[in-house]
Each structure stands twice: as structure tokens, then as C-alpha cells.
C-alpha distance (Angstrom), angle and dihedral (degrees) to the residues before:
residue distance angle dihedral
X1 . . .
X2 3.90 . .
X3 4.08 114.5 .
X4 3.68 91.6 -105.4
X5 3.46 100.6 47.1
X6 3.69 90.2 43.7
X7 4.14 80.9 53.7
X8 3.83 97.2 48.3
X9 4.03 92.6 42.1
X10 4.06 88.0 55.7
X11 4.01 94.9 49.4
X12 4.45 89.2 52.1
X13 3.74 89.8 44.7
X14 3.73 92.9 45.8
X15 4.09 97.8 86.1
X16 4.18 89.3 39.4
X17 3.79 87.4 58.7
X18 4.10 94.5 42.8
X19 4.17 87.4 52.0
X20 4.08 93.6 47.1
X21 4.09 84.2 47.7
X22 3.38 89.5 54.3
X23 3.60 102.3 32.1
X24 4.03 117.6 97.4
X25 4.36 106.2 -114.0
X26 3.90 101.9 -107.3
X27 3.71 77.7 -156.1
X28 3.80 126.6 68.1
X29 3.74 134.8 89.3
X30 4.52 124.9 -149.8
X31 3.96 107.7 -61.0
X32 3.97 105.4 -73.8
X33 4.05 111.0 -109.2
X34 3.91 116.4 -134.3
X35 4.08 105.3 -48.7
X36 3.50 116.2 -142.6
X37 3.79 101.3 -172.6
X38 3.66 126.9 19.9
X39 4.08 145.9 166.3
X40 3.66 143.1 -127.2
X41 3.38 113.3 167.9
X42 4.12 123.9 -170.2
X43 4.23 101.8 -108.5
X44 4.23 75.1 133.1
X45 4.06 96.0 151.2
X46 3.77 83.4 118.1
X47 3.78 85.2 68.1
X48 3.72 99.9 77.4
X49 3.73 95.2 166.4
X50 3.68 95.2 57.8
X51 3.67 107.7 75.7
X52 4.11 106.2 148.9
X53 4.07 125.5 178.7
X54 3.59 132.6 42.5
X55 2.90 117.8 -50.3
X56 3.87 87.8 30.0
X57 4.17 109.3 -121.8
X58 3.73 136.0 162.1
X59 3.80 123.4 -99.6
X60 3.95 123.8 -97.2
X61 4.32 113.2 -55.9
X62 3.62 131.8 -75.7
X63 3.89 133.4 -60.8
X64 3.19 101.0 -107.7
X65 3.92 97.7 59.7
X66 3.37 89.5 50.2
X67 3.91 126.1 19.9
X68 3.82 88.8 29.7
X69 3.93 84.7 77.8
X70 3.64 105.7 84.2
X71 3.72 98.6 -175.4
X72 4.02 83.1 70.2
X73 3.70 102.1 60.6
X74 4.14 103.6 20.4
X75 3.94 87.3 134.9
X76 3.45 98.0 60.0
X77 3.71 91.6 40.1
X78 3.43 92.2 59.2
X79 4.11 88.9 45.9
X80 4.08 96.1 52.2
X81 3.99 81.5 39.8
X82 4.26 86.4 60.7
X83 3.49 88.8 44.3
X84 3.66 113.6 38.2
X85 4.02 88.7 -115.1
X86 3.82 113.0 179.4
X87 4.07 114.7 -136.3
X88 3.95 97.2 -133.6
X89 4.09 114.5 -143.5
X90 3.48 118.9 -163.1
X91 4.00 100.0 -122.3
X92 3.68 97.6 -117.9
X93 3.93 92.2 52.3
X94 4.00 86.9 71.2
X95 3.74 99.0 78.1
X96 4.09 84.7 63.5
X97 3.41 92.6 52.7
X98 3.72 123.9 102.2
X99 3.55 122.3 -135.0
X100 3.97 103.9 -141.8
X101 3.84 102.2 23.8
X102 3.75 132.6 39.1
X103 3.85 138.0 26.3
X104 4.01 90.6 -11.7
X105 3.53 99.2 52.5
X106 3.53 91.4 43.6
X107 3.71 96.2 52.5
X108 3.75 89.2 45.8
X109 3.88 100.7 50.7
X110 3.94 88.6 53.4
X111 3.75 90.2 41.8
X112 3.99 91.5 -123.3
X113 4.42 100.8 158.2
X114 3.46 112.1 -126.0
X115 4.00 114.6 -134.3
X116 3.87 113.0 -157.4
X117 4.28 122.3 -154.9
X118 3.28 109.1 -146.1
X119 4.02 108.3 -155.1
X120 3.92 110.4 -162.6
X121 3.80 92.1 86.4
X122 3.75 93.1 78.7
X123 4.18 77.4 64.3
X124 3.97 120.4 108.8
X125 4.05 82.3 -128.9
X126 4.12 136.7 115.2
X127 3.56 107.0 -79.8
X128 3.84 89.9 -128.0
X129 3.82 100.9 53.0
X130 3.61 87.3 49.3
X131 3.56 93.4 62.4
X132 3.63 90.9 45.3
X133 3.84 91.9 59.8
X134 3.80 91.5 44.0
X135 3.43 101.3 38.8
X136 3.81 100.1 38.0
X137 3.81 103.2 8.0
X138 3.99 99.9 -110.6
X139 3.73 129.7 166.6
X140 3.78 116.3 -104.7
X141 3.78 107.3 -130.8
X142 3.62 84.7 -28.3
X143 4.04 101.6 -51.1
X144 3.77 119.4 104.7
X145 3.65 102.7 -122.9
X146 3.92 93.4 -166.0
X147 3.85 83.6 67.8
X148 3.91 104.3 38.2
X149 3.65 98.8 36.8
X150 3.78 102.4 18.6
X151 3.70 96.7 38.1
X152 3.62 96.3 -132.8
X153 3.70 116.0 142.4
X154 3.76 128.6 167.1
X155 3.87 89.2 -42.8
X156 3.64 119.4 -176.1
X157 3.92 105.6 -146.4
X158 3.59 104.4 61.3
X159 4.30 134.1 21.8
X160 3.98 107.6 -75.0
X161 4.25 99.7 -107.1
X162 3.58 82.2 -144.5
X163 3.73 107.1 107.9
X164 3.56 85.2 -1.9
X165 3.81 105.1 56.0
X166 4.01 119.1 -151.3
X167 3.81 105.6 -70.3
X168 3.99 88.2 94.3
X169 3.70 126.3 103.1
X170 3.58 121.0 -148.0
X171 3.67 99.1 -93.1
X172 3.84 90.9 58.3
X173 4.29 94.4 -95.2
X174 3.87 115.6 149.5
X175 3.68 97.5 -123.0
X176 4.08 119.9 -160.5
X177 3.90 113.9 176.1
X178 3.66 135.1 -161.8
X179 3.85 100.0 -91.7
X180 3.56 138.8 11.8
X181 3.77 117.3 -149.7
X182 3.80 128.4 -165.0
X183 3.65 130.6 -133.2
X184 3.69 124.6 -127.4
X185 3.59 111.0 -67.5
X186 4.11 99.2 153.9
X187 3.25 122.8 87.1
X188 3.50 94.0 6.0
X189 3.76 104.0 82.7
X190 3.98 95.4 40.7
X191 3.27 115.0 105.6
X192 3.91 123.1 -95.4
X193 3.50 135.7 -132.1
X194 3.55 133.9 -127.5
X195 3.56 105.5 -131.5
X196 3.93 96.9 -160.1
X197 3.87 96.3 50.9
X198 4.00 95.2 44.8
X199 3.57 79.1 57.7
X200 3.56 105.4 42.6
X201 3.92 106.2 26.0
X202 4.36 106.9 95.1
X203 3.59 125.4 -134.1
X204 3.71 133.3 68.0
X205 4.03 122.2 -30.2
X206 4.37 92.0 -98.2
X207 3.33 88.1 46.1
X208 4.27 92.1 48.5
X209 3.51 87.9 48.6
X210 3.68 100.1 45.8
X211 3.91 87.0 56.4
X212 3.96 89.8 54.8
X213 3.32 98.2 44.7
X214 3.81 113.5 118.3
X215 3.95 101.5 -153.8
X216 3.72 118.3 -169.9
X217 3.99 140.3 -147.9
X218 3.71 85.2 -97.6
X219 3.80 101.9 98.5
X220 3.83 90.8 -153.9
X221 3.51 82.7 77.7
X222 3.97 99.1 76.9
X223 3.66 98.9 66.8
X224 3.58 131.0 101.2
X225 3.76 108.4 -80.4
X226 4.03 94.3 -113.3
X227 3.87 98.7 53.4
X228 4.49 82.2 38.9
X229 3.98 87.3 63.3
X230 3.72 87.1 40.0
X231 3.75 93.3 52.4
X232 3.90 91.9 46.6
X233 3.80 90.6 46.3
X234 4.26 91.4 49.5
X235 3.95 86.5 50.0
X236 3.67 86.3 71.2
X237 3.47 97.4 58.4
X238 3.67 93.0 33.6
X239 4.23 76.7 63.3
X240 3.86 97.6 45.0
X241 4.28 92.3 46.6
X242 3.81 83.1 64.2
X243 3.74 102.2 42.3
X244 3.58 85.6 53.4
X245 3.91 95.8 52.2
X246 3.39 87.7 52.8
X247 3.80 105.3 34.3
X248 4.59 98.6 30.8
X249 3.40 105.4 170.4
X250 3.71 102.7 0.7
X251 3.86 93.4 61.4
X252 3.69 108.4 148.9
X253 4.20 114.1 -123.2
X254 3.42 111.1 -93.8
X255 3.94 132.2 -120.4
X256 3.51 139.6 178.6
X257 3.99 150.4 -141.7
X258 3.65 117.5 -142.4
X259 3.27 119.8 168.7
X260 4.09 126.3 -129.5
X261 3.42 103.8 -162.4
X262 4.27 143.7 117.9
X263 3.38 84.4 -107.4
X264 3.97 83.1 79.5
X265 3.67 94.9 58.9
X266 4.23 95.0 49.4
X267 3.84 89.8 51.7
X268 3.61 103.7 37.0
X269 4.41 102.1 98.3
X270 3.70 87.8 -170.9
X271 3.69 91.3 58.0
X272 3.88 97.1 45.6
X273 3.82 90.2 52.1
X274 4.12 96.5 53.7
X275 4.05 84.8 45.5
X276 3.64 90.2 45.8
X277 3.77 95.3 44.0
X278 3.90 93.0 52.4
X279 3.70 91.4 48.1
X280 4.41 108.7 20.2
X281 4.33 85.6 -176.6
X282 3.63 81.6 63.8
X283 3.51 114.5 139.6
X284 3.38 110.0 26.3
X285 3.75 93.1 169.0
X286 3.69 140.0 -6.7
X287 3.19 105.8 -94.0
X288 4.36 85.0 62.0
X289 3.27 79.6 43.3
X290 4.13 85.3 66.3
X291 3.52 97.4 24.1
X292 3.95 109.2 48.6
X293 3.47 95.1 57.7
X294 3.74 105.1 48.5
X295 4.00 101.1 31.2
X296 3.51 99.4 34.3
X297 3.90 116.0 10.5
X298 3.37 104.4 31.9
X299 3.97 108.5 167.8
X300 3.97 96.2 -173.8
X301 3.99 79.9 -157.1
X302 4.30 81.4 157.1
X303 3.78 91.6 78.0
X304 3.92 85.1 59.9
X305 3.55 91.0 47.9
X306 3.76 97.9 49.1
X307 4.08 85.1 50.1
X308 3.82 89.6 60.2
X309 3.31 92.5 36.7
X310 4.16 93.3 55.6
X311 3.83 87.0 35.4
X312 3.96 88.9 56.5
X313 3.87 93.5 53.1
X314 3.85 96.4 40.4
X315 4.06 88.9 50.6
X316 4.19 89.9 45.6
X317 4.37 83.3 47.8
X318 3.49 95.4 -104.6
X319 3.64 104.0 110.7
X320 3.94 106.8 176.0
X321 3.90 114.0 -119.5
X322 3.98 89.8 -152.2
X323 3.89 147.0 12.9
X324 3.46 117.4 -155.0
X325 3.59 111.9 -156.3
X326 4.28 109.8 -138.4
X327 4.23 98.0 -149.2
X328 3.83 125.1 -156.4
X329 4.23 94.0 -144.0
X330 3.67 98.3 -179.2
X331 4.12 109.3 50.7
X332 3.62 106.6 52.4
X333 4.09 130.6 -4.0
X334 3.63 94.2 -174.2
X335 3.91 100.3 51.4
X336 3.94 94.1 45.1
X337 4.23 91.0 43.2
X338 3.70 86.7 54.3
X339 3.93 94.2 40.6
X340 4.17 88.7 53.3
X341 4.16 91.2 46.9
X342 3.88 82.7 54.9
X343 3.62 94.1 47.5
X344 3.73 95.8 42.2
X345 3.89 92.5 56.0
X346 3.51 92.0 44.8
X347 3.91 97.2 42.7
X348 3.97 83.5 50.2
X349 3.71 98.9 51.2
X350 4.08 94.8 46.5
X351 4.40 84.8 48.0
X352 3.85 91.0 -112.6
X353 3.33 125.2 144.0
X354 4.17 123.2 -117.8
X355 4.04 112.1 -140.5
X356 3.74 116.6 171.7
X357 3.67 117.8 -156.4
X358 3.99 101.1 -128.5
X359 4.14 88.1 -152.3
X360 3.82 128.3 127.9
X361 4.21 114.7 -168.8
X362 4.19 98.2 152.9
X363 4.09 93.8 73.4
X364 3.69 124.9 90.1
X365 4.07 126.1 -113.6
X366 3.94 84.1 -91.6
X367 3.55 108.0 39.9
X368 3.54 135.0 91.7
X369 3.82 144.9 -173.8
X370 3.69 112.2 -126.8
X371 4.16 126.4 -168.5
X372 4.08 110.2 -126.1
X373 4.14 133.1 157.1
X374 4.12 85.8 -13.2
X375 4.23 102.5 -50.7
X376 3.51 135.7 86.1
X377 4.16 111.8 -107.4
X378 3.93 119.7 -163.2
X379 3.45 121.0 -142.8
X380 3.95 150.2 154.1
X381 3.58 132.7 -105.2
X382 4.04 110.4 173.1
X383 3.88 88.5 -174.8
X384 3.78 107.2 57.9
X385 3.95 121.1 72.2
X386 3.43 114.9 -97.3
X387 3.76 94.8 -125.0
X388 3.78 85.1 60.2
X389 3.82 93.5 52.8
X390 3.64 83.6 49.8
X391 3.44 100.1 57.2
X392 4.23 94.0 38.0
X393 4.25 86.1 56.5
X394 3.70 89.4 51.5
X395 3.95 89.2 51.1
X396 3.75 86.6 42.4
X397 4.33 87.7 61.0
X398 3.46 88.9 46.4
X399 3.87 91.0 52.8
X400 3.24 92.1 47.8
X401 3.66 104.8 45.9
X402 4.45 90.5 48.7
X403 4.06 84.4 43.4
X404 3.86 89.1 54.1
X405 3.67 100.8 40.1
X406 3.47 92.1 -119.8
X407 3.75 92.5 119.7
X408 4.04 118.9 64.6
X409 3.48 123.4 160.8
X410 3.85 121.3 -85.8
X411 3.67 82.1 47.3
X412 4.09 107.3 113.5
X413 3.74 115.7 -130.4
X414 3.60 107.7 -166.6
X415 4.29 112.0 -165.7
X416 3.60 118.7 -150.4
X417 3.80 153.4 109.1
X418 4.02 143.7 -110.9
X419 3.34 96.4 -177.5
X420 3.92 137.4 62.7
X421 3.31 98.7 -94.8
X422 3.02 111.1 119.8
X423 3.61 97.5 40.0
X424 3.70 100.4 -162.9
X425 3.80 126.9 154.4
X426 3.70 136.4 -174.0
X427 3.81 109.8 -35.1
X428 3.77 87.4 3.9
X429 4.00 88.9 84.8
X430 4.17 84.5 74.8
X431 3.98 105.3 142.3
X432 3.80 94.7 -147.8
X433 4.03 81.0 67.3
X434 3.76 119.4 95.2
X435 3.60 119.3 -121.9
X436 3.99 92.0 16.4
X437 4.19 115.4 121.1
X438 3.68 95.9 -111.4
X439 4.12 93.9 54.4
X440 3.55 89.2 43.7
X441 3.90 97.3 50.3
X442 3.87 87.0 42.4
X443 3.66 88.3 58.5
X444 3.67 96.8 51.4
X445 3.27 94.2 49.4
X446 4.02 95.0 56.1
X447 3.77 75.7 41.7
X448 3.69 102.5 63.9
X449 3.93 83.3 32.7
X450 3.76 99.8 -118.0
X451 4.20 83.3 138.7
């Protein structure tokens, strides 16, 4: 959107957005208690900006055509009912939503919480002008994020977020739900490292690593890696301070993504320079540059991180309700069991509660994870559907995480999907339906035995 136009939009949204701050939420049920099961299933049409496979193509429909039909899913309303389970919305998926009929109304008359992911954090953006476009629909330095990164423009089947932001159902209701959750901001806007030149480039290790260094546009970037995870840490409460001026004492709880993955170990500078100063030849190549630190160094410096991180947000009054760890399944069992005993501990000792996100999104159509002798195996099967291989690797997780003791009640497991499997639309969603999101999170809850 040009400058101007940008300009001019602001000014005639500026009274909407003073009447939905002062307006009371038509939609919001009593502050959830601690959820021990919960639901977010992939109706992600609202997403128009995420688009993966070849050809690229949005995910499944929208909630109300689907989940807005109770007499599809009353088993697993009556399960998140017995456990205080949260129905997660992907944020942009509200301005669909109807106020008095559908998904929200449902959810509200059997006092299910909704949780709400809000997805600018993944941005290379200040924490506080992020809020302020999700929260209240503001440019970013001018630009309208909901149309350059979102790829919303002047759409015609839901309220523009721009000067609005995405807590607006389609019938023009200021919505606030029971919990906000965060997407993954840590590790993912550190800088990486080029494994090949740390390893080939002479001169002395800063000087290696400042040649491998992939910097970014985001200026945050350039500092000293210390006050960078500080900055990324503040951002959150930068976020929360204006939630709560807008929200006061109907802020939703708040949860959030962190991400247990070898991606933590290739990105964390602190790491590389206690595996580096224990063995200086170290890496020779890039593929030690990949190996060393996951199969055989492993600092789990993340758990630290996370502890500051929670620490932060409980000293600023924001103490998160939930952290729902983001798993890589499929490159090494042993690293991400002994990550998730770290972060249970820790989680425990600080009064926060562990969620694990039982979701898979790096397997193909025909692939599957399977539990045997204690791991998780991948393998093919060209014959089955793939919403069925879906559904057996998220049973397979489960398995796995009650086999390894990982799992222990008062932990919250929290089903779902990013991906397009299963591709389910409309009526398609039914839970008597193998391989659908509702059977398979109704068999991993008898599973874990919270029946």
C-alpha cells in the first residue's frame, strides 16, 4: 500500500479502533484453569501467506464450516471439557469467525477456552510494534505488515486487520480469548553459521566465525550475542506491556513456543565457542560442523535460555501459564529426549507448565513415524492414505513420549497439525472418521489414559 494511502487508511480506522478499545468483548468465557489436553486443528485458509508444497496451496477450509458443527466432534468436546483443553485458533482465522453462530458460540456454550497464536513473532521486527499491528492493527514504520507479510489486502470476506489488528470476528465483535500463545521467535532470528566457511576460512576462531556469519536486514542482528538474546527476550515483554494496556484485567494467560530442535545447537555462539575451546581443530568440515555439536557435544545451552527467558516474564508480571515444546521427531531421538528431561525439571522448578505440541510437518504424504524397542522409526507406506499415516505418527509420539517417561500427567499434550495432512474440509473433520484430527486426538487421549 502506497505511503499516503497507508496514511489516509490509518486516520478512517482511527475511531473503529477507539470504540473496539472501549467496547466490552462479546466473546470470552471465566479465565481457563491449567489445561491438560487441548486441540488445534489445521482449518488454516485464514492464513493466506502460508501456502507450503508444490504447487503451493492453502490448508483445508475455515472453522466455521467445519468445527462449528458440534455433532462432528462431541467426543472430543466432552474430552477437552474433562480436562480444561483449550481449542487453539490460528490468529488470522478470527476475522472468519462469527460472533453468535459457529465454532465461537459453540466453544462458549460448553465453556471450552479458546487459546489464540499470534504469528508476527516469527518477524525480524521490535517486539512492541508488533503487538501494535496485531493487537490494534498499526503500521510498522509506515508499511502495513498484514498486507506485505500477511498478504492481506482490502479483502472482502472478513474486517481488514489493518487498523484493526486480528482480535475481530467477522461481524465486527472485539474478540479476547482465554490465552494468547507466541510463535517461535528463539533461535530463529539468530544468526546462522555457515558450516563450510567456519571450517575453511584461516585466522583465529572470531575471525572464522565472523566470516560465516549470515547477518540479516534486521539490525538487531549486529550486536554482541549476549545483549542479541537479551533484546529478543525484552521484545516479549515489550509485547505483553501492550496487551495489557489494551486488554487490563481481561488479559488472556499467556503461552509460549520454544523450539527443541538441532537447530539450537548450530545457532547458539555460546555453544560453538565452549566446543571450539575444548577442541580449537574443531570443525574441520561441515558436516563436523553439524555433527559435533548434536551427537557428541551437545551443550543444551536452550534450557538456560528458556530459564531467562521465563524468569524475564515472571519478573515483568507476566508469568507464562504454558510452554509448548516445538520437537524435531525425525533427526535425533536421543538429543531431543534429553533436551525435554532438561526442560521438564527446569519448567517444574520455576512452576511452569510443560505442553508438547504432538505435530509432525517434516514427513512426506506417505511416510510415517512408527514407535519400536523405545525410538521413533520413519518409514513409507505407498498404500495407506496419508491422513491415516498422519494420524498413526501422532500416536507413534504419544507412544513414545509415555514409553520414555517423558510424559506424566499435569503435563499438557496439545494434538494438532501445520501441515496438510490431514486434508479435511467441512464435514470431513467427523471424529468417527479414521485419520481425521478429532479421531486421532480422541485416541491419544484414551492413549495416555486421561479417559
Amino acid at each position: 500500500m502506497k505511503p499516503i494511502l497507508t496514511l489516509l487508511t490509518a486516520l478512517l480506522l482511527a475511531p473503529l479502533v477507539a470504540l473496539h478499545a472501549a467496547e466490552p468483548p462479546q466473546v470470552n468465557a471465566v479465565p481457563p484453569r491449567l489445561a491438560l489436553f487441548s486441540f488445534v486443528p489445521n482449518q488454516l485458509a485464514g492464513n493466506l501467506w502460508y501456502k507450503p508444497g508444490h504447487p503451493p496451496r492453502l490448508i483445508n477450509g475455515h472453522l466455521d464450516d467445519s468445527f462449528g458443527r458440534l455433532k462432528l466432534w462431541p467426543n472430543l468436546v466432552r474430552n477437552l471439557k474433562e480436562t480444561q483443553g483449550c481449542f487453539s485458533i490460528m490468529a488470522a482465522e478470527i476475522g472468519y469467525l462469527s460472533t453468535a453462530t459457529g465454532l465461537l458460540q459453540t466453544l462458549k456454550s460448553e465453556g471450552i477456552p479458546i487459546s489464540v497464536e499470534v504469528p508476527a513473532f516469527t518477524q525480524p521486527l521490535d517486539g512492541a510494534q508488533l503487538a501494535r499491528a496485531e493487537i490494534h492493527g498499526e503500521a510498522v514504520s509506515g508499511a502495513n505488515i498484514f498486507s506485505s507479510i500477511f498478504r492481506i489486502s482490502d479483502p472482502k470476506d472478513r474486517p481488514n486487520p489493518f487498523g484493526t489488528g486480528w482480535f475481530v470476528t467477522r461481524d465486527g465483535a472485539p474478540f479476547i480469548p482465554e490465552e494468547m500463545v507466541f510463535d517461535e521467535r528463539l533461535p530463529n532470528l539468530l544468526p546462522k553459521f555457515d558450516g563450510a566457511l567456519l571450517a575453511g576460512t584461516p585466522g583465529n576462531w572470531e575471525q572464522r566465525k565472523q566470516a560465516a556469519r549470515k547477518l540479516t536486514s534486521f539490525t538487531a542482528t549486529r550486536q554482541p550475542y549476549e545483549n542479541l538474546m537479551g533484546t529478543l527476550m525484552n521484545d516479549y515483554v515489550n509485547y505483553l506491556n501492550v496487551a495489557k494496556a489494551r486488554w487490563g484485567g481481561r488479559m488472556p494467560v499467556v503461552g509460549v513456543h520454544w523450539n527443541v530442535t538441532p537447530g539450537w545447537e548450530w545457532r547458539d555462539e555460546k555453544g560453538l565457542d565452549a566446543i571450539h575451546a575444548a577442541n580449537p581443530a574443531w570443525p574441520k568440515t561441515k558436516n563436523e560442523f553439524h555433527i559435533i555439536p548434536v551427537f557428541t557435544s551437545p551443550q543444551y545451552n536452550s534450557v538456560q535460555y528458556l530459564n531467562q527467558l521465563v524468569d524475564r516474564l515472571v519478573a515483568a508480571g507476566f508469568k507464562p501459564r504454558t510452554v509448548f515444546m516445538d520437537v524435531d521427531w525425525t533427526y535425533s531421538i536421543p538429543y531431543i529426549t534429553e533436551v525435554l528431561r532438561r526442560h521438564k525439571a527446569a519448567l517444574a522448578a520455576r512452576g511452569v507448565q510443560m505442553g508438547i505440541n504432538v505435530v509432525e510437518s517434516s514427513l512426506g504424504d506417505q511416510e510415517e513415524l512408527c514407535y519400536e524397542h523405545g525410538t521413533l522409526k520413519r518409514r513409507s507406506d505407498p498404500r495407506a492414505t496419508p491422513n491415516v499415516l498422519y494420524e498413526n505418527t501422532l500416536i507413534a509420539i504419544s507412544s513414545f513420549l509415555k514409553g520414555s517417561g517423558i510424559y506424566e500427567k499435569g503435563m499438557q499434550i496439545r494434538v494438532g497439525s501445520w501441515s496438510h495432512r490431514p486434508r479435511e474440509v467441512g464435514p470431513q473433520v467427523d471424529e468417527k472418521t479414521p485419520g481425521s484430527l478429532a479421531h486421532t486426538a480422541n485416541e491419544i487421549y484414551k492413549l495416555l489414559g486421561l479417559d
